[in-house]
C-alpha positions in Angstrom: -17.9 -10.2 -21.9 -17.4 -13.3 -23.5 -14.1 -14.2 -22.4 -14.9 -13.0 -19.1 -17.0 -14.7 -15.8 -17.8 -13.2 -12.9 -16.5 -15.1 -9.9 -19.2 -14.0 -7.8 -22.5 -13.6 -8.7 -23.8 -10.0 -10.5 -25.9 -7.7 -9.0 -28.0 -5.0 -10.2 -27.7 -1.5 -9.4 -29.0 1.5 -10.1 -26.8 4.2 -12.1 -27.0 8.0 -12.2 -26.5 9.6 -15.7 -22.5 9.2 -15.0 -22.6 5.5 -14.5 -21.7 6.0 -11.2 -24.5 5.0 -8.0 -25.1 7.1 -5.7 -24.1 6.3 -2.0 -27.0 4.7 -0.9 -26.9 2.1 -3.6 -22.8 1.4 -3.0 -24.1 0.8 0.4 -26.8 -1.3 -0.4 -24.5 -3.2 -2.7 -22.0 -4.0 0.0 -24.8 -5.1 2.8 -25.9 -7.6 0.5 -22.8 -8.9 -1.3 -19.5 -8.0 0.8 -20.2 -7.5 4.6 -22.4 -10.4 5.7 -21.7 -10.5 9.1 -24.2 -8.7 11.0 -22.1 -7.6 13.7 -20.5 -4.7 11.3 -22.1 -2.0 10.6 -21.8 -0.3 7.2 -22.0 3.5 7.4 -20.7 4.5 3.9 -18.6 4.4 1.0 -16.3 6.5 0.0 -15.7 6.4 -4.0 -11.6 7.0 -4.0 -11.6 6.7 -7.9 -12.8 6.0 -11.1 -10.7 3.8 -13.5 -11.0 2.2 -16.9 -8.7 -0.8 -18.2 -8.1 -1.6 -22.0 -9.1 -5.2 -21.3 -12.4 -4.2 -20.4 -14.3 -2.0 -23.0 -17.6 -0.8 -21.0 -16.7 -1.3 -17.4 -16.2 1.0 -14.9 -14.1 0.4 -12.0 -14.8 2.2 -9.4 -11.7 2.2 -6.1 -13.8 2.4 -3.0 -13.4 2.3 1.2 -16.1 1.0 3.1 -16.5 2.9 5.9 -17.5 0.6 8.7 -18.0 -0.1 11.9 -17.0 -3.3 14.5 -17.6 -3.4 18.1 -16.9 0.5 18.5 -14.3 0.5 16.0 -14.3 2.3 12.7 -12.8 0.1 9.6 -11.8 1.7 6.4 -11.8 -1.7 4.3 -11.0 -1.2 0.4 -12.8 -2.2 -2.1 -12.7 -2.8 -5.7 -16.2 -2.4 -8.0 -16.5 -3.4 -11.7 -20.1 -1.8 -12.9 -21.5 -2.3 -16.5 -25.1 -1.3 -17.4 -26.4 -1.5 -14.3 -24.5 -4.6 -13.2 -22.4 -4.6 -10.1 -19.8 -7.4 -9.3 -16.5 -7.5 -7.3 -14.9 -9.8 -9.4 -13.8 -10.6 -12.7 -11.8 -13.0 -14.2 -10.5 -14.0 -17.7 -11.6 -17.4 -18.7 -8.6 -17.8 -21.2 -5.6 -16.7 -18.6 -7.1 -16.6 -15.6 -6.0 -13.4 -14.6 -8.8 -11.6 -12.0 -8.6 -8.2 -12.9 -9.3 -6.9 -9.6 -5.8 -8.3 -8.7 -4.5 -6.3 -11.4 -5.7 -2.1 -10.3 -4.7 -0.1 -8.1 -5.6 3.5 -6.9 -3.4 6.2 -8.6 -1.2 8.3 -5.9 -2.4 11.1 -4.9 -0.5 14.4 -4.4 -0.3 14.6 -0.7 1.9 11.3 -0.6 4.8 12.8 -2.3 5.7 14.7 1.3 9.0 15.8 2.7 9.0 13.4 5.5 8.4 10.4 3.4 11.3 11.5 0.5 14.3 9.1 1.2 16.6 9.4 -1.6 17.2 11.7 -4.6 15.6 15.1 -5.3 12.0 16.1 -4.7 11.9 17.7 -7.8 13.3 15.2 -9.5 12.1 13.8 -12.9 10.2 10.7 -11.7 8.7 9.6 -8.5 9.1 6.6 -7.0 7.2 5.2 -3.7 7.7 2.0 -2.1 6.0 0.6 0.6 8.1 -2.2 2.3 9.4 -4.3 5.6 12.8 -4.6 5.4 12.7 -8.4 6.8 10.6 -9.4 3.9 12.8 -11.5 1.5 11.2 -10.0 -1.6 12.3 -6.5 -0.1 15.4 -7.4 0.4 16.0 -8.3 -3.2 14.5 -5.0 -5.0 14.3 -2.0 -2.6 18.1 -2.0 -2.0 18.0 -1.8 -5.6 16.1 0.8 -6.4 17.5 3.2 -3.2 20.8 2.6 -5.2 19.4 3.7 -7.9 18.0 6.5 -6.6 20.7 7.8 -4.9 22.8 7.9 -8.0 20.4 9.4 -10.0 19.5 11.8 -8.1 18.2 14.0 -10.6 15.8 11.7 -12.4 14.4 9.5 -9.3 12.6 10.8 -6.1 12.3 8.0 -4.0 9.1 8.2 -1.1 9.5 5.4 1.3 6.7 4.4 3.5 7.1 1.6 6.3 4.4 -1.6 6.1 5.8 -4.1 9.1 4.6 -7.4 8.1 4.2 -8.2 12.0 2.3 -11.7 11.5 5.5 -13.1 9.3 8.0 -10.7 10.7 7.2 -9.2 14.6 10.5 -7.9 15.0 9.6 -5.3 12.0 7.7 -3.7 14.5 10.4 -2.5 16.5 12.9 -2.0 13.1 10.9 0.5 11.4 9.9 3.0 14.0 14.2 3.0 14.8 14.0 3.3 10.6 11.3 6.3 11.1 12.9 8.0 14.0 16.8 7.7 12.0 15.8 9.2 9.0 13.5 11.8 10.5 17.4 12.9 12.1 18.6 12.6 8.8 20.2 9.6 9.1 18.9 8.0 6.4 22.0 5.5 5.7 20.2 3.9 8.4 16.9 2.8 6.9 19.2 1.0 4.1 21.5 -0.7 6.5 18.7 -2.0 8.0 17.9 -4.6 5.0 21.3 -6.4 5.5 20.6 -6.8 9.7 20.5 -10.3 10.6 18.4 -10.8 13.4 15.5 -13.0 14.0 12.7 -12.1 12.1 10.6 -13.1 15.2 12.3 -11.3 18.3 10.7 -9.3 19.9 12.7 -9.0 22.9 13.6 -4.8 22.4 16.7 -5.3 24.5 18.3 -7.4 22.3 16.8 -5.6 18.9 18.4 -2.6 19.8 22.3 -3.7 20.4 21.9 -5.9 17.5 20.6 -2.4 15.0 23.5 -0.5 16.8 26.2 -3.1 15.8 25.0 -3.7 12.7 24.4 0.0 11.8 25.8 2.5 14.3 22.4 3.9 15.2 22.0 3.9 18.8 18.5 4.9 20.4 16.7 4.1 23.4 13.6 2.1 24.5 11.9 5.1 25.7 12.0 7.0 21.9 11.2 3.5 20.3 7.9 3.4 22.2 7.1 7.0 22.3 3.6 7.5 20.8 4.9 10.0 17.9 6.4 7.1 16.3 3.9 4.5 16.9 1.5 7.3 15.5 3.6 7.7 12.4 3.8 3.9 11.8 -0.2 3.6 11.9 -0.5 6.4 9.6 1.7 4.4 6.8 -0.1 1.5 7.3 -3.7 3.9 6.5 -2.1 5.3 3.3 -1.5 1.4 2.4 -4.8 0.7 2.9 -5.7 3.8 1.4 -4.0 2.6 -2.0 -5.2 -1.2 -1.9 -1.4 -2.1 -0.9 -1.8 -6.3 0.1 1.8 -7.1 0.2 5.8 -6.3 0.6 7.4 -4.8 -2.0 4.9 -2.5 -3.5 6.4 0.2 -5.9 4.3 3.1 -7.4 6.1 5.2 -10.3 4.8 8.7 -11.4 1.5 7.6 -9.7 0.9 4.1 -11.2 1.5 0.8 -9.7 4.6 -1.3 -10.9 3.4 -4.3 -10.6 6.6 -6.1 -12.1 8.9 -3.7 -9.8 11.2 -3.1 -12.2 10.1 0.0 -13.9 12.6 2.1 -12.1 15.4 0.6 -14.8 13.8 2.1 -17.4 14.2 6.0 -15.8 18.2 5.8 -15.4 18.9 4.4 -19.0 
């Protein structure tokens, strides 16, 4: 650990013989060091994964969800542990680049993601798997995931691109309304539709449906009402992105998982159509 510091302070734990605590000390870990605020309540935590990094002989990482609750509500908060002889900490951080390596894991995919309503482009049994989790009014989206749908869809054989929606609604509220018309069109199999939709110009801050709704129907021929916008079937499939993004530790727009594995660079997908 000599190139390494902690940028919070250790804490001890107790380990079972697989170097992983049992619930009760996970929980007593997080009471102490991560939820101070006495107003939540922690009831759990839910080990996701176990991971390992080549930068860190000895550590275990351990991908976590804190199951708690706030004024009658129930959180599923992620959380990312580094444990190390019966050392717990949250953080660490290379001395020499700075990097903090909980800034550089992510969960690995699981199966259940890879689902028919989610495939966008290219074959389900194709070579590779892609997902993406993106907002189509996010700048950084707008460069890449055209990109790689392009890719994708001409390589249909060696890419099968999952595509779930992540509305950025404090930068972007009008991505609230976008991506449930992107849901609903490509649930009709209109799926032209979801990739039009990252050329629209329109205000990233309207939220005035009236005027979202001619402006998605001039721009991509897509016509649907107010009433299917709002139903509760979309708004339900919209919060159940937005879990599996939690669920895989996804902070920001675009993030791209091939074969299981964060791309952090987003580029990987060049590599699978050379």
């Amino acid at each position: 650990m000599s190139r390494l510091l902690t940028s919070t302070l250790i804490a001890t734990i107790a380990l079972s013989a697989s170097n992983i605590p049992d619930n009760k000390q996970l929980v007593k870990y997080v009471k102490r060091n991560i939820v101070k605020n006495p107003q939540v309540t922690v009831n759990g935590v839910t080990v996701i994964e176990k991971k390992t990094h080549k930068d860190l002989p000895g550590w275990d990482i351990l991908l976590t969800t804190m199951d708690l609750t706030y004024q009658k509500k129930e959180i599923h908060a992620p959380e990312i542990m580094f444990i190390k002889d019966g050392l717990v900490t949250g953080h660490l951080v290379d001395l020499k680049s700075g990097r903090d390596y909980r800034n550089e894991i992510k969960p690995t995919v699981p199966e259940k993601m890879y689902d028919d309503a989610h495939l966008l482009f290219g074959n389900k049994d194709a070579k590779h798997k892609i997902i993406i989790f993106s907002d189509p009014m996010c700048p950084f989206c707008q460069e890449v995931v055209p990109e790689i749908m392009k890719a994708a869809k001409e390589h249909p054989d060696k890419i099968a691109l999952y595509y779930y929606h992540l509305p950025l609604m404090r930068i972007h509220p009008v991505s609230g309304v976008l991506t449930r018309i992107m849901h609903a069109a490509q649930a009709e199999g209109k799926k032209d539709v979801v990739e039009k939709m990252y050329s629209l110009k329109i205000n990233p801050r309207e939220t005035n449906i009236k005027k979202i709704l001619p402006a998605v129907k001039k721009h991509t021929g897509y016509e649907i009402s107010e009433e299917k916008v709002n139903a509760k079937a979309l708004k339900d499939a919209l919060k159940a992105d937005e879990d599996a993004a939690g669920r895989m530790m996804v902070n920001g727009t675009p993030t791209v998982y091939i074969d299981g594995q964060w791309d952090k660079m987003r580029d990987g997908y060049k590599k699978l159509i050379k």
